[in-house]
N, C-alpha and C positions, 0 to 999 in steps of 0.2 A: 915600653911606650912607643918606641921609634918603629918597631914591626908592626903598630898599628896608623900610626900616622905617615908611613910612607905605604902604607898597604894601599894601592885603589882602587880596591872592590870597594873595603871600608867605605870609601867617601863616596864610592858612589850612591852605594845601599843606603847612608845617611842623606845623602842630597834629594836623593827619590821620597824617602819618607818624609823630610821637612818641608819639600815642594806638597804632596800631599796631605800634610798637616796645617801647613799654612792658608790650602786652600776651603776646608771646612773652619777653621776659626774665622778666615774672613767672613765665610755667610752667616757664620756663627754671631761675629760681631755686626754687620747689616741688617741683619732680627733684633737683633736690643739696640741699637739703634732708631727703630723705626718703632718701636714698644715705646710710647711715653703719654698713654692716656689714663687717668688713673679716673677715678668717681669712687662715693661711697653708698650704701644703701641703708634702710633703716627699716625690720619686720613691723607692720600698723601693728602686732601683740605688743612691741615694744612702744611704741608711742601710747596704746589707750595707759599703757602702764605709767608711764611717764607723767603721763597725764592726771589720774590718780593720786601719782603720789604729792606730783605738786600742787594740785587743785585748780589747773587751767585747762581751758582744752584744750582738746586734738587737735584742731587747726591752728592754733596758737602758736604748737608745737613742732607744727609740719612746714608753719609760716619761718621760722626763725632755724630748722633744720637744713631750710631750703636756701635759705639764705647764707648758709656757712657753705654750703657743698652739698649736703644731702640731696643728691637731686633722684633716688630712686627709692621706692616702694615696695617692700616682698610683702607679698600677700599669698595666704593660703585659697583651695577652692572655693573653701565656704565664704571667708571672709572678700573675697574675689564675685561673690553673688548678691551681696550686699553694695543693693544702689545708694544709699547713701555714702557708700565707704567711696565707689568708685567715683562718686559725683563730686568728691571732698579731693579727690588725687589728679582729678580735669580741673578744679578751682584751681590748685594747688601749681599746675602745670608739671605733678612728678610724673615719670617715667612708670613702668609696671614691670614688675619680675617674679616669675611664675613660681613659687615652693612645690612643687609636688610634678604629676604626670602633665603636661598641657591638654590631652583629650578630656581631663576635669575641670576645664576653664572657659568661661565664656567665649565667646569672637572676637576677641580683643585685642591688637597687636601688643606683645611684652620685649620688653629688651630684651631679657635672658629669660631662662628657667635654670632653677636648682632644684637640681633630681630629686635631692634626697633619698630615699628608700628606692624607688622609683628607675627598672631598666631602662636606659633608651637605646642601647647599643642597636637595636634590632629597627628604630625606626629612622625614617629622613627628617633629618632637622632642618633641611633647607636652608642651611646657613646663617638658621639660629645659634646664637650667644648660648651656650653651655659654663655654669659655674662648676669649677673643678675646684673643690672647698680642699684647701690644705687642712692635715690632721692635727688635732691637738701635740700630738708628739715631733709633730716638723720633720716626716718620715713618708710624705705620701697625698695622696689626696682622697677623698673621700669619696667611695662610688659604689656600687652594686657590683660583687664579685662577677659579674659576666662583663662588664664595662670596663673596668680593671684590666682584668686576662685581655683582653683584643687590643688596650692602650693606646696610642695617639694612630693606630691605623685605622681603627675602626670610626672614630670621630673622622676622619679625613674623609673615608667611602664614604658615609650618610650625609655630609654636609655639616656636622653641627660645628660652630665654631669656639673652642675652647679660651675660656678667660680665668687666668688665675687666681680664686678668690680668698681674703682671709678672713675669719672668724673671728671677732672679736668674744673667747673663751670665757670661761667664766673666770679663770686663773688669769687673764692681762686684763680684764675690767674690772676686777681690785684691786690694780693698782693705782685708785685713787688715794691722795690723801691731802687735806686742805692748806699744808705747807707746799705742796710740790705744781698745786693743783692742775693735777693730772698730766703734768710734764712726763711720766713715765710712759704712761700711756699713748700719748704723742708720740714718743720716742721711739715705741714699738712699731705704731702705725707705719713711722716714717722708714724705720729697717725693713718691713714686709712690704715695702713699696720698692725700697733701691737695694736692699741689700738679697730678698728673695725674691722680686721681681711680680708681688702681688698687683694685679690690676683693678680688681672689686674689692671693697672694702664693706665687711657685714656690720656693721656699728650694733653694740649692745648698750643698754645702761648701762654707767659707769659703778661702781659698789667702792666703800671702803674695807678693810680687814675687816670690821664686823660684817659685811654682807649688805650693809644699808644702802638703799639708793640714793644715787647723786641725781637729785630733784632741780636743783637750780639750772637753769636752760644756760644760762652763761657759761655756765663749765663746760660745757660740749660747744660751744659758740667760740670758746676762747682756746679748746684743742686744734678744731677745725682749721680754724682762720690760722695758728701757728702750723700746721702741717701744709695749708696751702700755699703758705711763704716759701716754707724751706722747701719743699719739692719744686715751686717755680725756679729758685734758686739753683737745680738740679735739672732743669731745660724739661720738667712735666709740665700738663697740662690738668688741673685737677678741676674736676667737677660735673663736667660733661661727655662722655663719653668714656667709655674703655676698648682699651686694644685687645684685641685677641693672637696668638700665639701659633703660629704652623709655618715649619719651616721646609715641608715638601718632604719627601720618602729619600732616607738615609743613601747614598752611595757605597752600596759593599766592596766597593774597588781602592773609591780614597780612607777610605777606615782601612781596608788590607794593605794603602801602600803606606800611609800614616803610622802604620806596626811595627814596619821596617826598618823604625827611628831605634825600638825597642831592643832588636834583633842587635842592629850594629852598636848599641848602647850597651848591652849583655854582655858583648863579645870583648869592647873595651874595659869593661871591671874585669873582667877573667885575666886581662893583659897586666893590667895592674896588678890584680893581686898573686895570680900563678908566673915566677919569674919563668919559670923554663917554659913557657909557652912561646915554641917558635913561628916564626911567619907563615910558616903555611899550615902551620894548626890553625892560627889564627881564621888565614884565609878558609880554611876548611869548616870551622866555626861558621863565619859570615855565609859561605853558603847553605848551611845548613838551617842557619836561622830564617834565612831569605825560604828556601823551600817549606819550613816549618809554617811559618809567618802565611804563606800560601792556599796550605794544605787545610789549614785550621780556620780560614776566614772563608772557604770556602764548605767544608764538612761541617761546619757550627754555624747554628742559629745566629742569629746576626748580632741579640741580646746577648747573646754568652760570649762570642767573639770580642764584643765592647767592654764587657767587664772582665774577663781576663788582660785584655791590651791595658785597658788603663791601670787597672792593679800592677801590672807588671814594667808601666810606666813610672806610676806613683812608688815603686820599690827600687828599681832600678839608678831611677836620678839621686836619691839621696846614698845611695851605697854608693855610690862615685865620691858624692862625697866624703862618707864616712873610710873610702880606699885613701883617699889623698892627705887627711889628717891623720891617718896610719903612716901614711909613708913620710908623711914631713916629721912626725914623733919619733924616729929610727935616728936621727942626731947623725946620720952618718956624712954628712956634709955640713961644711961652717958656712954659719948665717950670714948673707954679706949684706942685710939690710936692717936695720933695727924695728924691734917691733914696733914704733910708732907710725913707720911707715911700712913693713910686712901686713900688721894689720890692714889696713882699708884696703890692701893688693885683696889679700884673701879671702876678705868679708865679699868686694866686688864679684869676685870670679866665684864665691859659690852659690852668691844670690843669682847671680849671672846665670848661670846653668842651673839653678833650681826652678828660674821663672819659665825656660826655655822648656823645661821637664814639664812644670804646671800649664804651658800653652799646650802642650802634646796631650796631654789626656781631658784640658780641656776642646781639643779639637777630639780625640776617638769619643769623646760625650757628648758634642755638637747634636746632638738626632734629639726630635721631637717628645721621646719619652722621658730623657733625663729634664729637658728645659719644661717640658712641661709636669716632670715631678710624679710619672707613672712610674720611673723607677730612680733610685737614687743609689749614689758611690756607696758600697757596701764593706768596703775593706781596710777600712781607716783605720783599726787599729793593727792589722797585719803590716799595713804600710807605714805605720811606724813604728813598730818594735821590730820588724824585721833587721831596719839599717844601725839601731842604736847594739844588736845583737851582733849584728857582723861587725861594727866597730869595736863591743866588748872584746872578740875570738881576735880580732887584727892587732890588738894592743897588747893583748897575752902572747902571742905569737913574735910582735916586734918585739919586747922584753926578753925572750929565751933566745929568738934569731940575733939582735943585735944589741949586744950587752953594753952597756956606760962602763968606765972605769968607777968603782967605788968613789975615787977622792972626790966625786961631780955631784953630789950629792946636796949638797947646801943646807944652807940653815933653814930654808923655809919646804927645804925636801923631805921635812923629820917623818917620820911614821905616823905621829899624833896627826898633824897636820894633815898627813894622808887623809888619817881615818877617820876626822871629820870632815872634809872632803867629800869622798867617800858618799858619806851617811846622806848628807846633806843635797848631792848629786841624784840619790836614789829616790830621795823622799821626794824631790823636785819630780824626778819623771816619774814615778808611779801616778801623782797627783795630775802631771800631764795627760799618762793613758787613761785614768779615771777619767779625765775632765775631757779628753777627744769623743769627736760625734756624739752620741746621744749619751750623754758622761752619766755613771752610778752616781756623782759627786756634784749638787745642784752649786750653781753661783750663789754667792751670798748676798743680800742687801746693798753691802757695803762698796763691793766689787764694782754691782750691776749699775748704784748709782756714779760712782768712777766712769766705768765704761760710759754712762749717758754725757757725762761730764764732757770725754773725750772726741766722743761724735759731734758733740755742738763747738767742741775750739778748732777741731780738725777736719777734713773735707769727708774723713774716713775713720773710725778706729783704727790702727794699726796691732797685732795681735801682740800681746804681752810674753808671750813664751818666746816671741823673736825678739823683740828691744828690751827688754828686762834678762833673758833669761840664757839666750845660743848665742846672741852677740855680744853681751860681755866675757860669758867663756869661752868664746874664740878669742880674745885679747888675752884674757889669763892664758889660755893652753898656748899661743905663740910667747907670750910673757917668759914660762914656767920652759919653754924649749931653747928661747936663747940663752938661759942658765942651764942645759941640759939638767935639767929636773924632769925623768921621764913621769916618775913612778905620779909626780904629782900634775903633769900632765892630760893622765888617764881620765880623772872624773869629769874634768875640765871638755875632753875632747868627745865625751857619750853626752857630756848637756848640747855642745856646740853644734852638735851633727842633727839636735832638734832644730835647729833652722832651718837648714835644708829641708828637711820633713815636714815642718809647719809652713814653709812659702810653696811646697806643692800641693799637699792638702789644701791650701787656700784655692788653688784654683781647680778642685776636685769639687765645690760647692758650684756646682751646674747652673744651678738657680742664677747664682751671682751674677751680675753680668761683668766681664774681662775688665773694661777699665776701671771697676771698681777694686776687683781682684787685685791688680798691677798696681795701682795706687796705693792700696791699703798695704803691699809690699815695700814698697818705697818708700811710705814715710815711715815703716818699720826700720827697713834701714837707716834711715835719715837720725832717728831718734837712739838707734843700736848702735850708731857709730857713735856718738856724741856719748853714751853710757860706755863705753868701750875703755875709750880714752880714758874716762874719769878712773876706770879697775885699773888699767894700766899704770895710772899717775899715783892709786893708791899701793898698790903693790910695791910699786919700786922705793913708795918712801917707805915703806915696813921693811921691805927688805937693808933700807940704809938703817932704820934706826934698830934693827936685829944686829948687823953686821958692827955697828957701833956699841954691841954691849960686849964686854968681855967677858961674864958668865954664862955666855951659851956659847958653851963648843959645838962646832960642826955636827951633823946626822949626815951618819952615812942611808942613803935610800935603796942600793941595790949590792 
């Protein structure tokens, strides 16, 4: 470590990149800043329908719509030629929003168009409002493969101004049901507003598990009105108007010096982990990385440049992690502070530097195509089985390099113990990588109404793999090390290193905006520490009332 922290290339290659990175999060964060107009809209198919099923009319409907928030109208061309429809939406005072081509639409000014099927990459939109509809799968947005391929540059030449809109699916408008009434679905609404940063809102009927419609006009009156509270409570403005989203053409120089961070980041776990790595390899590392870091941000598409940099960001910062609970597991130094207070040193310094890793690839993500969702972080589960991988190989490695004395073994270092350990550590992270980005493994009911639970007491959810799951096994794995208990250690120290991995992955979610990111960090931690403590107060009385029995002899662990 000291060949790299008295190194000054090191710092300087690191200073260049954080000056760099620092400077694309700030505009980064000046954009979602100045993003806080939200509205929702309502298709006239879904109102005649509505209509119908309750037996009131259409203006009854558009009257008490308009009155919660609905203040816009999608209409199709045909339905768009019918004067009656239009004469009913100037009573009404809604706005207009085109479905289809605009050349198939009267002379009418419309807020937006949604393309639907529909190229317009080819024509000028004059600084028309474009709906860029998020996909059912939360992987994208919806467009005509030629409008896709060109992504946020092609909207920028023509004029059109993009707004991020979501769908209310036919899977989140049954999630009515008359005990919750329709608290789910609010609760949806309100994540795809702060949490993906939607701006238009496509309102459907609501349906219950049978598919039935929710006829009653209060039940969307009484979604509304609670969504418009809590978002005002969140400094939005709902109802009139939306923001659109363009943050100007990417800078290929501070993405190339923002990399830099990478480079000198690389070159530090190599020092950690390879001892005989002398100072001028070292140095010879950093400039290599620096020439590399150059060569590739200038030979590579500027898209491929981004997503390599931040995968190799998002992999990087939690392998430091998972280098440094290697190295504290090696026992070869006496603890001089007790875990009550080792923990919270350690918990701080790796959130510390995990959040500082999730600014950095949310700054190489800062560009128009990630925030506006033409492309999204693709490597999430590389970026996190990578580090839980090097931590397995660093722990097998410290057990054969630096042996315990057999008698160090303890009562609670038995084998059994291990091996359910063990089991129990695996079953967790598989379930993890199952359940990361677009997970095989759906949330349950049970879960999702939790989670809802936790949004409305907290400012933010905080994510449960971090304050249930990494920060109470960092209190066991420092627990289990100042009993030099290695072996029991191990399973402890591949859950712990999911912290790190889960508070950068948070800030790989582009959409997000950063203070939500950072916060929903924090009160992770907040809630990790306080669960921490409680493993630690439980262990040590198990460990008295083990030590208090005199029919179990000792287990030797190694």
């Amino acid at each position: 470590m000291d060949r790299i922290k008295q190194n000054p290339i090191f710092w300087v290659i690191l200073t260049i990149g954080v000056l760099c990175a620092g400077i694309l999060l700030a505009q980064r964060i000046a954009v979602e800043q100045g993003d806080r107009h939200v509205a929702a809209g309502i298709a006239w198919s879904d109102v005649t329908l509505l209509a119908e099923e309750s037996g009131e009319g259409a203006d009854a409907w558009l009257e008490r719509l308009s009155g919660a928030g609905v203040r816009y109208l999608i209409l199709t061309a045909e339905e768009a030629g019918e004067e009656s429809t239009m004469a009913l939406c100037a009573e009404m005072e809604m706005e207009l929003v085109w479905l289809g081509d605009p050349e198939d639409f009267p002379e009418v000014p419309a807020a937006m168009v949604i393309p639907g099927e529909t190229d317009l990459s080819g024509r000028d939109g004059g600084e028309q409002s474009l709906a860029l509809v998020e996909n059912e799968t939360r992987t994208g947005v919806v467009l005509p493969e030629k409008m896709l391929s060109g992504g946020a540059a092609s909207l920028r030449e023509t004029g059109w101004q993009p707004v991020k809109t979501l769908v209310l699916y036919d899977d989140y408008r049954s999630r009515w049901t008359e005990e919750e009434r329709g608290s789910e679905i609010e609760a949806l609404l309100f994540r795809a507003v702060t949490d993906r940063s939607q701006r238009f809102l496509w309102l459907r009927p609501f349906t219950d598990e049978t598919g039935t419609v929710i006829s009653d006009s209060s039940a969307y009156v009484e979604v509304l009105q609670t969504l418009e509270r809590r978002l005002e409570e969140r400094g939005y403005q709902f109802g009139e108007g939306f923001s659109s989203r363009l943050t100007g053409e990417p800078s290929r120089w501070l993405l190339g010096g923002a990399a830099l961070c990478i480079a000198a980041l690389a070159v530090l776990l190599a020092a950690m982990i390879f001892e005989r790595l002398s100072r001028r390899g070292c140095t010879w590392l950093l400039l290599a990385g620096t020439a590399g870091c150059a060569l590739l941000c200038l030979a590579l598409p500027l898209s491929l440049f981004q997503k390599l940099a931040a995968l190799g960001a998002a992999v990087v910062v939690p392998c430091l992690s998972a280098a440094a609970l290697a190295w504290q597991s090696r026992g070869t130094e006496q603890h001089s502070l007790p875990s009550a207070i080792e923990y919270p040193l350690w918990m701080l310094g790796i959130t510390a530097g995990s959040i500082a890793g999730g600014f950095l690839v949310g700054a190489l993500l800062a560009t128009e195509d990630y925030l506006l969702e033409f492309s999204i972080f693709s490597g999430v589960k590389v970026a996190e089985l990578t580090p839980m991988v090097l931590m397995a190989v660093l722990l097998v490695w410290t057990v054969r390099r630096f042996p315990l004395p057999k008698s160090t073994g303890g009562r609670l270092g038995g084998r059994l113990v291990l091996a359910i350990g063990v089991v129990i550590v695996v079953l967790i992270l598989a379930l993890l990588l199952l359940r990361s980005g677009d997970g095989l493994v759906a949330v349950p009911d049970w879960e999702r109404e939790i989670r809802d639970r936790l949004e409305r007491l907290l400012y933010v959810r905080p994510r449960t793999k971090e304050f249930a799951g990494a920060w109470p096994a960092l209190a066991a794995f420092l627990w289990a090390g100042q009993r030099r208990l290695r072996l029991l250690q191990m399973p402890f120290a591949l859950l712990a290193v999911v912290g790190s991995v889960s508070v950068v992955n948070t800030f790989c979610h582009i959409y997000t905006p950063v203070e939500l990111s950072l916060t929903r960090v924090l009160l992770g931690f907040a809630v990790g520490l306080v669960l921490g403590y409680v493993t630690l107060l439980v262990l040590t009385l198990a460990d008295r009332l083990i030590s208090r029995n005199p029919e179990l002899p000792p287990e030797k662990t190694e």
